[in-house]
N, C-alpha and C positions, 0 to 999 in steps of 0.2 A: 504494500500500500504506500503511496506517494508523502513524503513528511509530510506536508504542507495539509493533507486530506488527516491524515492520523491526528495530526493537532489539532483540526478543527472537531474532530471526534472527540479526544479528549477535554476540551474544552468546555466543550457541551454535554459530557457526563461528568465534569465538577460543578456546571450548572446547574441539573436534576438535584445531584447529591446534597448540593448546597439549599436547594427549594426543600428535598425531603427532611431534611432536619429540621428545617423551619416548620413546616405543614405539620411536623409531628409533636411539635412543642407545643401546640396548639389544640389542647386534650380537653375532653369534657366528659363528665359520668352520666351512663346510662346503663336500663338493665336491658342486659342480651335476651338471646331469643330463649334460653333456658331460666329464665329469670335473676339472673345474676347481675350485679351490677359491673361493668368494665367500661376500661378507658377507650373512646373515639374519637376520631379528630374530622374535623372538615369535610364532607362527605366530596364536596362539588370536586375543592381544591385536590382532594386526594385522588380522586378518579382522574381529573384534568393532568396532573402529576405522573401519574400511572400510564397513560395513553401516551404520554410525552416520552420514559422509559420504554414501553413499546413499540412505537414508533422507531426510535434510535437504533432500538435493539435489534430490531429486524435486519436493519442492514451491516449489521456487523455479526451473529451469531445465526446458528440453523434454527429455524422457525416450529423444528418440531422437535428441540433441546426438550427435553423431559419438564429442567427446572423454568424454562421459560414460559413453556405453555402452564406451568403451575402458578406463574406471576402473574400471567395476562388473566387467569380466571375471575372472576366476578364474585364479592364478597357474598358469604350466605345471609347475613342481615343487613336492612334497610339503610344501615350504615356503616361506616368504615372502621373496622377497630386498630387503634395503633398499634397493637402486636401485628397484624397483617403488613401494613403500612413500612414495621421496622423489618422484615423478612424481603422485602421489596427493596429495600434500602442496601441491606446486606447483600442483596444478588447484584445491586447494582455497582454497589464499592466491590465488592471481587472480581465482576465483569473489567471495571477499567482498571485494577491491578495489572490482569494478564494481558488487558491489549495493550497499557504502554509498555509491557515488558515483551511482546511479539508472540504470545503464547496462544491466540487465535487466529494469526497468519496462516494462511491455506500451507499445505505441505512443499503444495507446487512451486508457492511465492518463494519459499525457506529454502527449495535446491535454485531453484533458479538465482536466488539470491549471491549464494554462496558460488553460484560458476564463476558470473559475474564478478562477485570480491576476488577469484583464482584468477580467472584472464587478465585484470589489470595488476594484479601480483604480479604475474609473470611480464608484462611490457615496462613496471615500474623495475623489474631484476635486470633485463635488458639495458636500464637506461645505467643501472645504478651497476654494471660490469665497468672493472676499474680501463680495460683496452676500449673501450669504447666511450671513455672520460679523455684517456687523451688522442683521438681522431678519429678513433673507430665507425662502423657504419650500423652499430647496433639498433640506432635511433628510428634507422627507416624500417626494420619489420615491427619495433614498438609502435609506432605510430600505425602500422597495416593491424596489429592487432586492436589495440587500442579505439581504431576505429568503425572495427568490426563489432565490439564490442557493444561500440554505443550504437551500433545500427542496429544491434539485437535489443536496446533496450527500447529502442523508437520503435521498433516493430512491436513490442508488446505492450509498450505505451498506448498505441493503435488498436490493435486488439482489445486493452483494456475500455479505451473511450469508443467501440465499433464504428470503427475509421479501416474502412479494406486498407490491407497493405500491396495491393494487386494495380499492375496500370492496365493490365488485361487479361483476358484468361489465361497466358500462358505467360505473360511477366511480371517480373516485383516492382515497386519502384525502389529508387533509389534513393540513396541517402536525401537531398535537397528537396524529393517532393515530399517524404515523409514528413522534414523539417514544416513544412507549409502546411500539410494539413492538420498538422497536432497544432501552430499555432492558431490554426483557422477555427480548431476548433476552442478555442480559450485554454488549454492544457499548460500554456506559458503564453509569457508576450515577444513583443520585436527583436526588444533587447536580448532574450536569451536565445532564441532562434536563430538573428546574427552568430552570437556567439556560437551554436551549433553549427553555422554554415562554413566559419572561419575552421572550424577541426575537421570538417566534412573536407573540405580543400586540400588539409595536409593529408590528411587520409588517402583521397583520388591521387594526388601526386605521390605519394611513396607507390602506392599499388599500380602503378600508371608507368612508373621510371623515369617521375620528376625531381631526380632527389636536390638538385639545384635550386627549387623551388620554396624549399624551406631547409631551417636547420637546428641542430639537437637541442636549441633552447626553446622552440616552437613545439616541440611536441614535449618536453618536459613539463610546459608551459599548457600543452594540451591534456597531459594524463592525469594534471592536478584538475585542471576543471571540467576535465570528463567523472571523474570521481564526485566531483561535489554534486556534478548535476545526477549523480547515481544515486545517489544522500538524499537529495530534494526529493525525486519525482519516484523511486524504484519502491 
């Protein structure tokens, strides 16, 4: 999941979390349906609360989680008891425990992650070879991979926002148009798109047998901000 998308998740389940404490400090006694008397809070606010957690919930956990369809259920009295309310609460402060720690990340997202953090390991080993600090040519298949790299990430960036990555049935596009439709589609702006097009460049030229065209502090310069832009949006 994209940082930028994860934070704004996170934000907004310290928001819930922050309403539900309040909503529940907000007790009044009544008797239940066994005639007992117990604490309840806010009927409107706490269902309004609750729909809010569901809603969220959806789109970050499976919809037919055991414990989830247990939250979303409908109180059995006319009103809300804050025992229920604080059970609501608690699924919801352990839900965003384990997503800022990545423990809801698909399995998919978690290898794919990890090739990703391996491919530019190995173009950052390339650059950081002591023969190829003083003239070496190590820098041009770093830059081929490196570039490779971030085109697999625009392709699945693609995919994630369903954006074809096809110019037709039987070709891909390339790097520049992928750049264009991810920004087209708001996924980033000008400025980082430029930015993508300028490593897109050193990229087609090392693969091309432009190696005049650029040099080893351009693509050092490129695998530091192909990483970040791996951080922001992966």
């Amino acid at each position: 999941m994209q940082k930028k998308i994860k934070e704004t998740y996170l934000k907004r389940l310290d928001e819930l979390i922050s309403r539900g404490e309040e909503i529940i400090k907000d007790v009044h006694i009544a008797r239940g349906m066994y005639c007992a008397e117990q604490e309840y809070i806010n009927e409107h606010a706490a269902n309004t609360w609750r729909t809010n957690c569901f809603n969220l919930l959806s789109q970050i956990k499976p919809k037919d989680d055991y414990s989830f369809v247990s939250m979303n259920s409908s109180p059995e009295t006319m009103e809300y008891p804050k025992d229920r309310a604080e059970k609501v609460l608690s699924f919801i402060q352990a839900i965003k425990d384990d997503f800022a720690q990545g423990f809801l990340d698909s399995i998919s997202e978690q290898i794919e992650a990890s090739l990703i953090c391996d491919y530019m390991g190995m173009a950052e080993s390339l650059l950081n070879d002591s023969d190829a600090k003083k003239g070496g040519t190590d820098h041009i298949p770093a830059a081929v991979l490196a570039g490779a790299t971030l085109e697999h990430a625009l392709r699945t960036l693609c995919d994630r926002n369903e954006i074809s990555t096809k110019k037709n049935a039987t070709e891909f596009k390339t790097l520049n148009p992928l750049i264009d439709d991810l920004k087209a589609a708001d996924v980033f702006n000008e400025l980082k798109a430029k930015q993508l097009r300028a490593w897109a460049d050193i990229r087609n030229a090392a693969a091309h047998g432009r190696f005049n065209d650029f040099k080893r502090d351009d693509v050092v310069n490129m695998i530091a901000g192909v990483n970040q832009f791996l951080a922001d949006f992966m």
